[in-house]
N, C-alpha and C positions, 0 to 999 in steps of 0.2 A: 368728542364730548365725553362727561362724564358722566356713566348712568347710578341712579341713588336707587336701591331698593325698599320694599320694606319702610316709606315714609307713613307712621300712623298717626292720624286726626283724628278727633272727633267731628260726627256727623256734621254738626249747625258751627264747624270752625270758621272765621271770618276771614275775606281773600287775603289777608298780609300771613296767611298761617304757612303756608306752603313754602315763601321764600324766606320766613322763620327758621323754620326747620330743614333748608338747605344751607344758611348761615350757620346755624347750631350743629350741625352733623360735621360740616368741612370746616369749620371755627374759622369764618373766611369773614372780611367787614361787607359791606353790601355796593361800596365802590367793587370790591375784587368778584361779584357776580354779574357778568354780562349779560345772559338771559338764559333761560330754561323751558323746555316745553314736553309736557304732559305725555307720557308715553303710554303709562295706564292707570285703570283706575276701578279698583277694587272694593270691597267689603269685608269685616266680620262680623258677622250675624251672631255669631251664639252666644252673647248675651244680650238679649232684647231690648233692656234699658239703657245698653251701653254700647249701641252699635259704632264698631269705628269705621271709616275710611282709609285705604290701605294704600299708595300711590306709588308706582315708577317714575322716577323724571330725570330727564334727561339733560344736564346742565354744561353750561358755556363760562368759564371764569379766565381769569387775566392769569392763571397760576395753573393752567390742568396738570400738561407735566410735573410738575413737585408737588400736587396732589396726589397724583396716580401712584405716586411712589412713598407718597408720605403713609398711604395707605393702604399700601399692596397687600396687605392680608386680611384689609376690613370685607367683610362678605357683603355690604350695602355697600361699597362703593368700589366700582368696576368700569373698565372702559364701556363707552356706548359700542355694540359690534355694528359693524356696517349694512346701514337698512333696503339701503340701494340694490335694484336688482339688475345685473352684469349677465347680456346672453352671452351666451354658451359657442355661437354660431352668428354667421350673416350668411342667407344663399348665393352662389355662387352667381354672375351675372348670365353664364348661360345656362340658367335651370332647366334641364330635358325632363324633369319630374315633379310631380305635383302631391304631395302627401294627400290622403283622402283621410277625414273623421268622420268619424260613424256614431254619430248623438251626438246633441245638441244642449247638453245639460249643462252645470258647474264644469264638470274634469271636459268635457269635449269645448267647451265657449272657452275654458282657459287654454286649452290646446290649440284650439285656433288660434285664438287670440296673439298667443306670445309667438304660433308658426306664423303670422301676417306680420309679427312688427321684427321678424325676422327676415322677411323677408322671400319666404318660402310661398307663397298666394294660396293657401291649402285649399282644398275642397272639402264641405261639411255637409253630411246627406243626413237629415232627418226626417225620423218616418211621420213624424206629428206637421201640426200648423204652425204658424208663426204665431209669435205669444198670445196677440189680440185674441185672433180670431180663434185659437187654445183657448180663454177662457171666457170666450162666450159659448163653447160646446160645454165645458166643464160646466158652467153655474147654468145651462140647460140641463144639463143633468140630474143633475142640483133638486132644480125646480120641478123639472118635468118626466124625469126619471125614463130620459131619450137618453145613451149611451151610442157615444163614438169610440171604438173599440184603437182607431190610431188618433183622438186628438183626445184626451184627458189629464188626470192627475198625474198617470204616470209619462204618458208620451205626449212632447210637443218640444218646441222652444222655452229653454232655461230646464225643462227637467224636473222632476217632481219634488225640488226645491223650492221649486215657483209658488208652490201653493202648499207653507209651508209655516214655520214660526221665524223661516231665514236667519236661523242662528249661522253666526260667524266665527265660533268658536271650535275647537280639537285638541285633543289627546294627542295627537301625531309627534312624533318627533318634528323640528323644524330648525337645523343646524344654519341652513342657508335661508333663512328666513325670508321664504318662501309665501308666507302666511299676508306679510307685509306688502309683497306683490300684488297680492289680490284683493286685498283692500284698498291700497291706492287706487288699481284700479276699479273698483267698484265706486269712490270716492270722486273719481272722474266721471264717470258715468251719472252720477246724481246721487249717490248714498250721503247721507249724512255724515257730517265730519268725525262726529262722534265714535261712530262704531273704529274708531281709527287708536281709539283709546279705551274704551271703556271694558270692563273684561270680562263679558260676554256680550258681546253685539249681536245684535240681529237689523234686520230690514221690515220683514212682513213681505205679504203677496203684493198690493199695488205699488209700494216704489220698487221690487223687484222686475214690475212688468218693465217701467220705462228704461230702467237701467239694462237689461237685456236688451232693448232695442237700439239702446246708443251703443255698446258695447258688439253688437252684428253691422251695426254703420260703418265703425272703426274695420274691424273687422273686412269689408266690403271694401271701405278707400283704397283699405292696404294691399288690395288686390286679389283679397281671398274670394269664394264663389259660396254662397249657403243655398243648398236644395231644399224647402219642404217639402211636405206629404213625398217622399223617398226612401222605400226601405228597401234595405239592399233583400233580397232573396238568396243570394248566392256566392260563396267565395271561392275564385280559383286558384289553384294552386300547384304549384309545376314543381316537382321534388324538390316537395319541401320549402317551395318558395311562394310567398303571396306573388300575384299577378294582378290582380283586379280584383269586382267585385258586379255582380248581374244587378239590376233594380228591380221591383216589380213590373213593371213595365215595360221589361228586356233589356233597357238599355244598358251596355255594357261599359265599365271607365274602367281605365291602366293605370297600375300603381303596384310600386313594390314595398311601401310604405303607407302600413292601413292603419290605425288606431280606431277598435271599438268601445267606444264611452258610450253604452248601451241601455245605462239604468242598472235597478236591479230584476225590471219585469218585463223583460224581452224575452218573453218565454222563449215565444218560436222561432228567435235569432241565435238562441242557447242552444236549443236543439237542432237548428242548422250545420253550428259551430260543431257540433258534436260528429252529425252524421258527417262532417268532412273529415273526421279524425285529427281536428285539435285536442289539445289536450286539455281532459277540464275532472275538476274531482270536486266530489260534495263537501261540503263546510259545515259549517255551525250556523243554526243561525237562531230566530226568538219567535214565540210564538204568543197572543194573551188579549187583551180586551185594553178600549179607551176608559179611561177613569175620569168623570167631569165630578167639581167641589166647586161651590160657588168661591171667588176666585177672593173676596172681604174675607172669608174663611181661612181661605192658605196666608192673606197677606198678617194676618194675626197672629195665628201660629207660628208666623215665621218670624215679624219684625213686632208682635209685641205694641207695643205705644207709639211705634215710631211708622206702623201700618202707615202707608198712605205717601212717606214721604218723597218727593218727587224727585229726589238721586236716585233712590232706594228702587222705584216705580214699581212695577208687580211683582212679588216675589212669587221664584220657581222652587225648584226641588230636586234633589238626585238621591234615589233611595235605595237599597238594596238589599237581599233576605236572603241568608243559606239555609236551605228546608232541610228538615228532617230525613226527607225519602231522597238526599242528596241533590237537588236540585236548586238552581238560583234563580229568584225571583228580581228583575228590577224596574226601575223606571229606566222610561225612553221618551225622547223626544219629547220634554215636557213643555208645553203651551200656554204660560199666562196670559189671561183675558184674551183668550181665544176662541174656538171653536171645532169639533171634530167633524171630518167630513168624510165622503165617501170618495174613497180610491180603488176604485176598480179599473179594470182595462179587457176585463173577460165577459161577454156578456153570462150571466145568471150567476153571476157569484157577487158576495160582498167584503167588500174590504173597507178598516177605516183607516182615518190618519188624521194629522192634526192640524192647525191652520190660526195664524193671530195676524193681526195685520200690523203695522209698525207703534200703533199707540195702543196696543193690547188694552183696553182698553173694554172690551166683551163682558158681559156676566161673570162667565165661568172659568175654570181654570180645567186644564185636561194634561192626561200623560197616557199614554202607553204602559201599563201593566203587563208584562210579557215573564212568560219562563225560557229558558236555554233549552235549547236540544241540538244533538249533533248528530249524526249519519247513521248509529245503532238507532236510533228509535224513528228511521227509514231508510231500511234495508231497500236495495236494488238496485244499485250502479247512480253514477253524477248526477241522472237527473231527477234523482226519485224527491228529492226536494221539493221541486215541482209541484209532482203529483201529489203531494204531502200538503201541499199550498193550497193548491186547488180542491182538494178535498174538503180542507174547511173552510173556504169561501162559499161551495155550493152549500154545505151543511148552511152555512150562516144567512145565505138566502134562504132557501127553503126555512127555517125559522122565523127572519124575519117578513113570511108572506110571501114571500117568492114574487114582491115586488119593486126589490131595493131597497127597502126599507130594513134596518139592519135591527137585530133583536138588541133587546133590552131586558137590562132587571136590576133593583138599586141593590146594592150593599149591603145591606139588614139582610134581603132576603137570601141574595147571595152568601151569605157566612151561614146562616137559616137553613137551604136546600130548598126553599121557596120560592114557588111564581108569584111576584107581586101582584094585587089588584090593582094597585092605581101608581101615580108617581107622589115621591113627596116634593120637597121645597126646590129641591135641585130642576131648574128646569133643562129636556136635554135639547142640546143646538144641533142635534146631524140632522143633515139632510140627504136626502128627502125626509126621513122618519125614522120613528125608532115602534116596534113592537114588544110588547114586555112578555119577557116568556123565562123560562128556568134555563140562564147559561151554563147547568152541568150538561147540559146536551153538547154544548160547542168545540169543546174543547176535551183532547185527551185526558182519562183521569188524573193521571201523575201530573198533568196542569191544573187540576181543577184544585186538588188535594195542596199545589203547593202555591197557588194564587189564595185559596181561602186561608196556610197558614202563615203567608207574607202580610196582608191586610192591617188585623188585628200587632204586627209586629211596626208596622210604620203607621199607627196610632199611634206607637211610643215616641216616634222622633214628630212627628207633626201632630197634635192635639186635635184630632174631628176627623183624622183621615177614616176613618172605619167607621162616620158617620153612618147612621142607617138609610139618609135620603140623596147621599154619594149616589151617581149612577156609572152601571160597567155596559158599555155598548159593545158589542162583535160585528168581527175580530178583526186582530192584529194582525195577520201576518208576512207583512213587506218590512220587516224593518230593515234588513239587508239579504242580499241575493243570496240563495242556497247551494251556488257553488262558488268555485274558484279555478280562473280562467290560467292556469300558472306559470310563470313569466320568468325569465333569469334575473337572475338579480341585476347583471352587471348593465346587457343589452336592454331589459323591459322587456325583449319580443317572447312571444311563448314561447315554453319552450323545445318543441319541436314543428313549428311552424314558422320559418325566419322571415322578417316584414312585417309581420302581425304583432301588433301592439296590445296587449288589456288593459283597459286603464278604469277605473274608477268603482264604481260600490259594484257594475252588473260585473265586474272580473272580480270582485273579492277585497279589492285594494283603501278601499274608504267608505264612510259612515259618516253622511252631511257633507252639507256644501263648501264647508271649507278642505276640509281632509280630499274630500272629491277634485276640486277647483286645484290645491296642489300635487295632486295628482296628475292634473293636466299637466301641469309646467313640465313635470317630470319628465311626461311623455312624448310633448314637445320638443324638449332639449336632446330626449334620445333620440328620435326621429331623424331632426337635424344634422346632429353627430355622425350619424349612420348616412344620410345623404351625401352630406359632403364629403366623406370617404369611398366614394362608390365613383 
């Protein structure tokens, strides 16, 4: 087929516009177009009054060949690449080994996944519950401010994705378009057709539940085995070679191909990792508070008159500040009509995160407001990251009442140096609760300094964002894992421990569910590769 880029409409254009403007482009009559279908589908926003629609499509004519050529230099019109995904491998009929996955998230459920319809039956040990009964401890918590230290936001089935704003998009490179795997198959599982096209998809938390469970089915037919409540304790390893892996419970399984897809908050699976003498070094990672705007607010600022419209649906954000005292302030994980929640996994600490369900559709709007920091501004070997985490999660407890309830203070007061007395208009959605207290306490100064001069900076690109009744809840600091688990390029295995796989955000390698999710494939296909040469 032949892919069109770069098709621009306007917003409210009427359905004959699309195969208009594939006749006008390729000056073809409309006998010579057979049919076309939607590959994506875009926006541009910056001017409010004028917003266009932006589209990929992917066309079928009675002429491609003398198209293709008549237009070999046009930049909008290019072969479609091949979207099909071609394993790598099939197991051999007498498999004497069984790959183990280690999490149950995006990058391990896509690693399973493509090692069962390969044919490999893998074994998946997660240390959480099965998704259900995952989010009825989590929305206990929630409510009741009971913490299961192995069944929450960050640990269980599907992964701290699960309870998320399920965006489907990445920055990743994707040559082997990889990205396309994972959508279909999410698309099979029950996700909406849409996210197959549109150019930033997301899911939300409940249709992510179901679709994890059919996606562990498939998984299951194929011959695979999934363990809950399973954390491994222990990895052996015989010069230099994985061997297996102990459970908490003793029980010991054989494997010389292990993949850990562990999250980014498997503290004491990191430190396991460690004291086995893998190899692992500190990273970069963000540190910074949730920002809730009533969500009418951003959709204004951002689309103007066209607020509201139902292509358009809530508008997000992506913002970014280079401070003065050399630091970068950005948005993350930004959540229209959503909700921010509590992601903890430690008891006495608080962490937040973010949460929309598939028709966002909530009050508020919320992001992540985080600064950069990297391994000079915590000194003391791979895992001092860690401790850097933890430290201001208890901080953040003990502020907010030292009963899960995570502190608070709106915006005014914030750029101020002020503990508010009350809330303004904004109301805040964590739960359990929020306590309003003065956030220079929470966070390092050189965050505080470069959060207050970021603020007032993306007023400029969003009209109200420096609102005074904006609220900032504490803190952030999961947004990705504080080390880096390091891998070869060629094999994936780390690299001085052979069999040992890292895969996904708790190794270093991705950020969201999709960069994660094709992470898996990756890891998979290596797996594989390395099996059947053995």
């Amino acid at each position: 087929m032949i892919r069109l880029s770069n098709i621009q409409l306007p917003l409210d254009h009427d359905a004959s516009a699309l195969e208009n403007a594939i006749l006008s482009l390729l000056d073809i009559s409309a006998e010579q177009l057979v049919r076309f279908n939607l590959f994506r589908r875009g926006y541009d926003a910056r001017k409010k009054t004028n917003i266009v629609l932006i589209y990929t499509l992917d066309v079928e004519t009675t002429c491609n060949d003398a198209l293709l050529s008549q237009f070999a230099d046009h930049q909008q019109i290019k072969v479609t690449p091949d979207l099909h995904y071609h394993p790598v491998a099939q197991a051999p009929v007498t498999l004497t080994e069984r790959p183990i996955v280690i999490g149950f998230g995006p990058c391990g459920l896509l690693a399973a996944l493509v090692l069962a319809q390969m044919g490999y039956k893998p074994i998946v040990l997660e240390r959480g519950k099965e998704v259900r009964e995952r989010t009825k401890d989590t929305f206990g918590f929630w409510r009741k401010k009971v913490l299961n230290t192995e069944s929450n936001v960050q640990f269980g089935e599907g992964g701290a994705g699960t309870f998320s704003d399920g965006k489907l998009y990445s920055q990743v490179k994707d040559p082997k378009q990889y990205s396309r795997k994972v959508l279909n198959e999410f698309v099979a599982a029950g996700a909406p057709d849409e996210i197959l096209y549109v150019s930033k998809p997301h899911i939300g938390t409940f249709k992510l539940v179901a679709m994890v469970e059919k996606m562990r089915a498939q998984i299951i037919e194929l011959g695979g085995e999934i363990r809950f409540s399973c954390r491994v304790d222990d990895l052996h390893i015989e010069d230099g070679q994985v061997t297996g892996v102990t459970l908490a419970d003793g029980e010991q399984l054989h494997s010389k191909h292990i993949a850990f897809a562990i999250g980014h908050s498997a503290r004491d699976t990191f430190e396991m990792l460690h004291g086995k003498g893998v190899y692992i070094e500190a990273k970069p990672f963000s540190v910074g508070f949730r920002i809730e705007h009533e969500q009418s607010a951003i959709d204004k600022a951002r689309f103007g008159p066209n607020a509201g419209n139902e292509i358009l649906g809530a508008a997000d954000y992506k913002l970014v500040h280079h401070c003065k005292n050399g630091r970068s302030v950005y948005s993350f994980c930004m959540c229209p009509g959503g909700t921010v929640v509590a992601a903890t996994s430690e008891e006495h600490r608080v962490v937040t995160n973010g949460m929309s369900q598939y028709s966002r559709n909530e009050r508020n709007a919320n992001s992540a407001i985080v600064v950069g920091i990297d391994p000079t501004d915590y000194p003391g070997g791979p895992l001092a990251g860690i401790e850097f985490q933890r430290k201001l999660e208890s901080l953040a407890y003990e502020l907010g009442g030292s009963n899960y309830d995570a502190p608070a203070q709106t915006v005014g007061a914030f750029l101020r140096n002020e503990t508010p007395a009350k809330l303004g208009t904004v109301e805040p959605s964590f739960k359990p609760g929020i306590k309003l207290t003065n956030l220079a306490d929470a966070l390092p100064d050189f965050c505080i300094e470069a959060i207050r001069e970021a603020i007032p900076a993306f007023n400029k690109k969003i009209k109200g964002f420096a609102f005074d009744d904006a609220l900032l809840t504490g803190v952030e600091t999961r947004t990705s894992a504080p080390i880096n688990i390091t891998r070869d390029k060629e094999s994936l295995e780390s690299i001085n421990t052979k069999g040992l796989y890292p895969a996904g955000e708790g190794a270093g390698y991705a950020g969201g569910i999709m960069s994660a999710a094709i992470d898996g494939i990756k890891i998979a296909e290596a797996m594989a590769l390395s099996i059947n040469t053995k």
